[in-house]
PyMOL commands that place a pseudoatom at each C-alpha (Angstrom):
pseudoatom trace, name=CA, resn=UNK, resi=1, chain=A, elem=C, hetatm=0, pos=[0.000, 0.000, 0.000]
pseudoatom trace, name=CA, resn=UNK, resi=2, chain=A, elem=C, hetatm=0, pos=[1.059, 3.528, -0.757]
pseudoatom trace, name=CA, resn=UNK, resi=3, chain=A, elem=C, hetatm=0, pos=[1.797, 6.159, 2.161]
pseudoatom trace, name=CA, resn=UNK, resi=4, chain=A, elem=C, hetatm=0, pos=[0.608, 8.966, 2.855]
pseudoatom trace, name=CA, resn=UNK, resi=5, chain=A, elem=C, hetatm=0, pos=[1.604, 12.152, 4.819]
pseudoatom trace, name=CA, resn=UNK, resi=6, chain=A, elem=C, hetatm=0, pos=[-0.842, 14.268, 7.180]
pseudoatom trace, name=CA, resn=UNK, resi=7, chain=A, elem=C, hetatm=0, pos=[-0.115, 17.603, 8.199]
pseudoatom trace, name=CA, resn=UNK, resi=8, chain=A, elem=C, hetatm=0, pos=[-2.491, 19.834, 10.357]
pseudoatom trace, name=CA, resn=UNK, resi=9, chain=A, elem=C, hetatm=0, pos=[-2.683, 23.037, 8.926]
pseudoatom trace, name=CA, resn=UNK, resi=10, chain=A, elem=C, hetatm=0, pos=[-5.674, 24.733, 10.769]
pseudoatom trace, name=CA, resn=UNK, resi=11, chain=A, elem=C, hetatm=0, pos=[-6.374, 24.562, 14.691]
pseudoatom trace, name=CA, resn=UNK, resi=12, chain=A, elem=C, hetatm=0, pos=[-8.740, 21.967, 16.391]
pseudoatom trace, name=CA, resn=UNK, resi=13, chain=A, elem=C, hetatm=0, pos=[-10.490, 25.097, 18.398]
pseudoatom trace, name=CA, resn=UNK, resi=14, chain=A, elem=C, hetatm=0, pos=[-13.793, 25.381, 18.116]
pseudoatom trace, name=CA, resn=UNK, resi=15, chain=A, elem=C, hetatm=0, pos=[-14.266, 22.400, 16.164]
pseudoatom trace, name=CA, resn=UNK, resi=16, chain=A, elem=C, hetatm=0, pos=[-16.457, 19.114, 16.995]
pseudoatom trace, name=CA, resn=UNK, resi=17, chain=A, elem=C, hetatm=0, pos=[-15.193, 16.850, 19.857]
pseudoatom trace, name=CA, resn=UNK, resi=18, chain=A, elem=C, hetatm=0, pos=[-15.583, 14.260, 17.169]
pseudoatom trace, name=CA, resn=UNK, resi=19, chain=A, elem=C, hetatm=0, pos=[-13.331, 16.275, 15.093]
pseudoatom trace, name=CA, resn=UNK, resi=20, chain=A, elem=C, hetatm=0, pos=[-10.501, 16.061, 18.070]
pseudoatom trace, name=CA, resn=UNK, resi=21, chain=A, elem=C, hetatm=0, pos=[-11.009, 12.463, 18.415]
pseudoatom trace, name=CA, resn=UNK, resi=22, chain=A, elem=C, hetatm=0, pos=[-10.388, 12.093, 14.897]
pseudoatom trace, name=CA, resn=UNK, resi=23, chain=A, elem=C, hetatm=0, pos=[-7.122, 14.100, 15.444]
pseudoatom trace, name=CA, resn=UNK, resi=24, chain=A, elem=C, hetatm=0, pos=[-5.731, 12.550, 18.174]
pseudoatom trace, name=CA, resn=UNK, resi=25, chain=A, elem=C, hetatm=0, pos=[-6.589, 8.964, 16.848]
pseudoatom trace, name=CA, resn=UNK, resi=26, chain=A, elem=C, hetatm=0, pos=[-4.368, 10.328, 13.475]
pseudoatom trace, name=CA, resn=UNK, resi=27, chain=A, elem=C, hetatm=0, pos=[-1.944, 11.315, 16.370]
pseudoatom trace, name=CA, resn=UNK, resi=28, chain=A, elem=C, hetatm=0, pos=[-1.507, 15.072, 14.967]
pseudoatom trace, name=CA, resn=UNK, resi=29, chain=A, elem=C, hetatm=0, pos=[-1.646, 17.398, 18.219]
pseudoatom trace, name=CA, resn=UNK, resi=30, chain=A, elem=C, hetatm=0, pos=[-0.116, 21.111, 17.889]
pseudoatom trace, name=CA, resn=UNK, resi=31, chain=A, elem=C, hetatm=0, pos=[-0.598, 23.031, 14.609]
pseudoatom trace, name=CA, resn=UNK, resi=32, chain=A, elem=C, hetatm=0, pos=[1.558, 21.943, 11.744]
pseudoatom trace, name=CA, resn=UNK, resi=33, chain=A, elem=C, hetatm=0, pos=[2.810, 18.704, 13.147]
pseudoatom trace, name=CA, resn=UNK, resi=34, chain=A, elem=C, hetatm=0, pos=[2.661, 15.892, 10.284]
pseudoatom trace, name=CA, resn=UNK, resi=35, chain=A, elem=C, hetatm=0, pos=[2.446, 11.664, 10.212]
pseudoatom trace, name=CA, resn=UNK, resi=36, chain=A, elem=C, hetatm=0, pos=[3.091, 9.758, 7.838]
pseudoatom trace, name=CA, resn=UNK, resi=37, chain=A, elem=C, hetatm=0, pos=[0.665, 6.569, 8.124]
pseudoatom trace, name=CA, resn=UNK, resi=38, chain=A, elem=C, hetatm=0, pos=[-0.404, 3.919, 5.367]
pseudoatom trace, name=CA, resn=UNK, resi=39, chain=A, elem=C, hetatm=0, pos=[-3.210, 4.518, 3.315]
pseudoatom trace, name=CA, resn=UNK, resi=40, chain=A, elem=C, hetatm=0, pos=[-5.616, 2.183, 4.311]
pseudoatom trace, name=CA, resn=UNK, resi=41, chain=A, elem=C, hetatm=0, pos=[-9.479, 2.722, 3.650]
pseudoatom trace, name=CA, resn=UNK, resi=42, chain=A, elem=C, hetatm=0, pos=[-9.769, 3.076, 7.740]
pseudoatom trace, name=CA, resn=UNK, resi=43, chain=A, elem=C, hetatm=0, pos=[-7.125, 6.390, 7.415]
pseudoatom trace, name=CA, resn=UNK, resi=44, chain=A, elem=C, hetatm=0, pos=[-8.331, 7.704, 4.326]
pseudoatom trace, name=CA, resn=UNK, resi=45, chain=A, elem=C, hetatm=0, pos=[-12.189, 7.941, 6.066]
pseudoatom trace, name=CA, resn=UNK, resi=46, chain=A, elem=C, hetatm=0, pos=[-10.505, 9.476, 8.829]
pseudoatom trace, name=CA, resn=UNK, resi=47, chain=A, elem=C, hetatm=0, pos=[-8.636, 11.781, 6.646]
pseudoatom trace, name=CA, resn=UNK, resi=48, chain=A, elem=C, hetatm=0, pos=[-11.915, 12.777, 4.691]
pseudoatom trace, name=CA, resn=UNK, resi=49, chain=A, elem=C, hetatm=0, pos=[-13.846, 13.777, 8.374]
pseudoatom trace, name=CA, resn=UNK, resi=50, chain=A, elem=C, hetatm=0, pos=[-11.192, 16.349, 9.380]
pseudoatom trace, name=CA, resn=UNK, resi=51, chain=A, elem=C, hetatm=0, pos=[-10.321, 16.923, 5.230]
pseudoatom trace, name=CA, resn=UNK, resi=52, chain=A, elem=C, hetatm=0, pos=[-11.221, 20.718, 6.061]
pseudoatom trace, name=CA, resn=UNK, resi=53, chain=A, elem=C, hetatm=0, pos=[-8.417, 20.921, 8.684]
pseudoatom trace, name=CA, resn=UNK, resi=54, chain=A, elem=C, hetatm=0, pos=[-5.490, 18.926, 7.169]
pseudoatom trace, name=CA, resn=UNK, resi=55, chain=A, elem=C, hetatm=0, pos=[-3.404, 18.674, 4.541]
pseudoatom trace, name=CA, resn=UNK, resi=56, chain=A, elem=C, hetatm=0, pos=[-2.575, 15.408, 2.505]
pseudoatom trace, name=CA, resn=UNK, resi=57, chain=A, elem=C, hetatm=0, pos=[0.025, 14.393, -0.041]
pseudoatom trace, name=CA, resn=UNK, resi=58, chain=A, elem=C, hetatm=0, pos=[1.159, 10.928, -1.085]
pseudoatom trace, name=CA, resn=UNK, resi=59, chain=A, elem=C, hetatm=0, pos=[4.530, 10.047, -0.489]
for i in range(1, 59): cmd.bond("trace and resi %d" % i, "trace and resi %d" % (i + 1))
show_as sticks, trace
zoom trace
């Protein structure tokens, strides 16, 4: 499977707990920390609920 990296570009404040779950879970706390995780169709769902608050780019 290819990778992919996530980078948080915009802040959690304000936003849906369910939103900061989803963000923690991805393991992306402060502003403009980044992961690089597999892309599985479990990360990529993820990845689509917060879409608004991250950036993506395949590796």
């Amino acid at each position: 499977m290819s990778k992919i990296r996530i980078t948080l570009v915009k802040s959690k404040i304000d936003k849906p707990q369910a939103q900061k779950l989803v963000l923690k879970s991805l393991g992306l706390n402060k502003l403009g920390s980044s992961v690089e995780k597999e892309a599985t169709p479990q990360i990529l769902g993820m990845v689509t609920k917060v879409s608004h608050l991250v950036k993506t780019e395949e590796i």
